[in-house]
N, C-alpha and C positions, 0 to 999 in steps of 0.2 A: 478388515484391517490388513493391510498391506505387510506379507512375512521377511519382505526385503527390509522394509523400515522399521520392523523389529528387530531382524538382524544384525543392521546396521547399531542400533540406539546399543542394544545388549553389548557388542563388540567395543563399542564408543567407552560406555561404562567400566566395563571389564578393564580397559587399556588404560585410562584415567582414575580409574580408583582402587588400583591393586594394591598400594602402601599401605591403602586403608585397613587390610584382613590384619596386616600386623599390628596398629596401631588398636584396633579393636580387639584380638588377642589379647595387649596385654591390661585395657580398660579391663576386658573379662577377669583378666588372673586376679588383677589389684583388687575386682568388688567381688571376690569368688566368698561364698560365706554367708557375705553382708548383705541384709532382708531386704528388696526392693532395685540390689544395683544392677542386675537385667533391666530394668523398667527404664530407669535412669539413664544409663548409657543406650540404647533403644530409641529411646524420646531426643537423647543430644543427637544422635547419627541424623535422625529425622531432619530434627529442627536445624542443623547444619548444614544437610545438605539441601534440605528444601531454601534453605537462604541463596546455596550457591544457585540454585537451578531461579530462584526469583530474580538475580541479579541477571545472570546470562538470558534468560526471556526480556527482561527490559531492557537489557544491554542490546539486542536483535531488534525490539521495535524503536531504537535509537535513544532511550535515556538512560542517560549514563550516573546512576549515583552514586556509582565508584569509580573515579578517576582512574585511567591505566596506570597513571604515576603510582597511586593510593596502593596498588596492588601486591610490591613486596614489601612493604612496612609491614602487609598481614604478618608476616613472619615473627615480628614480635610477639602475639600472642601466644605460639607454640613454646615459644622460647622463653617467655615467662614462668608459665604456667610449669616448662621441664626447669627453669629454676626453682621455682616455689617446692617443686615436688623434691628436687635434692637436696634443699634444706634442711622440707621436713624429714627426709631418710639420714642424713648426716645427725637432726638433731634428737633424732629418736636413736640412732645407734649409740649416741653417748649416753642413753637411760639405760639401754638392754631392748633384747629381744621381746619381750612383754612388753614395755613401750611402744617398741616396732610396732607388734598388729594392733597397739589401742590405735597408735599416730592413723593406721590407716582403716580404723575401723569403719569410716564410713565410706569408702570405695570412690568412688570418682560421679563428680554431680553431672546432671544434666546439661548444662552449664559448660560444665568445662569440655567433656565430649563435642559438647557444640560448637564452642572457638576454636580447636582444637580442629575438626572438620571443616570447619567455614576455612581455614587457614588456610590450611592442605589443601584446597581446593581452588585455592584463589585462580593456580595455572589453570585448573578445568575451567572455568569461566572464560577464557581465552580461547581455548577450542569450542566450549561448546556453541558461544555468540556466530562465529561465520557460519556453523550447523542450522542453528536455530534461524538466520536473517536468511538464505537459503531453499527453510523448509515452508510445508504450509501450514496454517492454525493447524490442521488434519494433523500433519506429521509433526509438529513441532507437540500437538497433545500426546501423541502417539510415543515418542523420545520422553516426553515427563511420565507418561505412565509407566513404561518400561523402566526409565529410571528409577523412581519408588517403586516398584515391586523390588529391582534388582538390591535394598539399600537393604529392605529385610531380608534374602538373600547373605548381603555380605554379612548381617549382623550375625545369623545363623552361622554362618563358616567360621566367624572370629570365635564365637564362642564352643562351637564344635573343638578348633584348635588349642582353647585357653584347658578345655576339659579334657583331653587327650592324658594319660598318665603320664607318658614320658615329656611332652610338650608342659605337662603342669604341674611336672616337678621343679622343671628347669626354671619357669614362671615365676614359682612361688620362692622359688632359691634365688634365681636372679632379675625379677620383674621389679623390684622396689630399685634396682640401680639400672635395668633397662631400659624402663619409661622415662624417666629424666633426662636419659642421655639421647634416645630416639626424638622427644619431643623438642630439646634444646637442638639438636642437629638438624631436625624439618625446619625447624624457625631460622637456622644459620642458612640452610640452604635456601631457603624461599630468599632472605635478606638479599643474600652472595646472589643468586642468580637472575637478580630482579634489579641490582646493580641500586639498591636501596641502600642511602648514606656515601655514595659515590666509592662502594667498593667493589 
């Protein structure tokens, strides 16, 4: 295995999926507790980014079945999903604080981690397609393996930081209005800067 086309893939990853430690930070804070949401947000990081890395390999050997056009609309579903979640924190704040942690008793689904990441990713599929059409089967396998190693990597570092005391105090004090507003803002930016609804 060629340590340059590691290098390169590691560096690739690193520079396109740095949002992500924050974004998995605060999945960790919201399922901190709750039986199973390591597993859950784990399996979404996966299956989201294994989506992104299937589209960008196909997008390289030329089929396209996501339109370039298609690509900042992704931003609606971050921006949903940071609505849905201000809701439910707005409509559990008018029960009480016991509310609060039922409303979020079950952490954040596989599912949602996964739109969530396919989203935020949408731009990485633009880099990584001229990589990948470029590379050869050799290296383009070389770049996906390095990739998934690198995903459990960030999932370890987001939750290293969700469990940090002074990072999970701050978390647990302000993660139920940070996720909302983090996830509603990737969705505006992805939107805005994809020039998606001609703004």
């Amino acid at each position: 295995m060629d340590l340059g086309i590691i290098g390169q893939a590691a560096g690739l990853f690193a520079v396109t999926n740095i949002d992500d430690i924050l974004l998995l930070s605060l999945f960790f804070a919201q399922g901190a507790g709750h039986r199973g949401s390591t597993r859950k947000i784990v399996l979404g990081q996966y299956a989201g980014f294994t989506a992104i890395l299937a589209v960008a390999v196909a997008a390289a050997f030329g089929a396209t079945f996501l339109p370039e056009s298609a690509i900042p609309y992704l931003g609606l579903l971050p921006l949903a999903l940071g609505v849905k979640a201000a809701w439910q924190t707005w409509k559990s704040h008018g029960r009480g604080e016991d509310d609060d942690a039922q409303a979020e008793a079950h952490g954040p689904t596989s599912l949602e981690v996964a739109a969530v990441t396919f989203a935020n990713g949408g731009d990485n599929i633009g880099v990584y397609v001229p990589v990948f059409a470029t590379a050869s089967i050799g290296g383009m396998t070389v770049y996906a393996i390095v990739f998934l190693v690198l995903v459990a990597v960030w999932c370890f570092a987001g939750r290293y930081f969700a469990t940090r005391p002074v990072v999970a105090k701050a978390l647990s004090r302000w993660g139920h209005i940070l996720l909302p507003l983090v996830l509603m803002a990737i969705g505006l930016l992805i939107l805005v800067e994809g020039g998606a609804f001609g703004l």
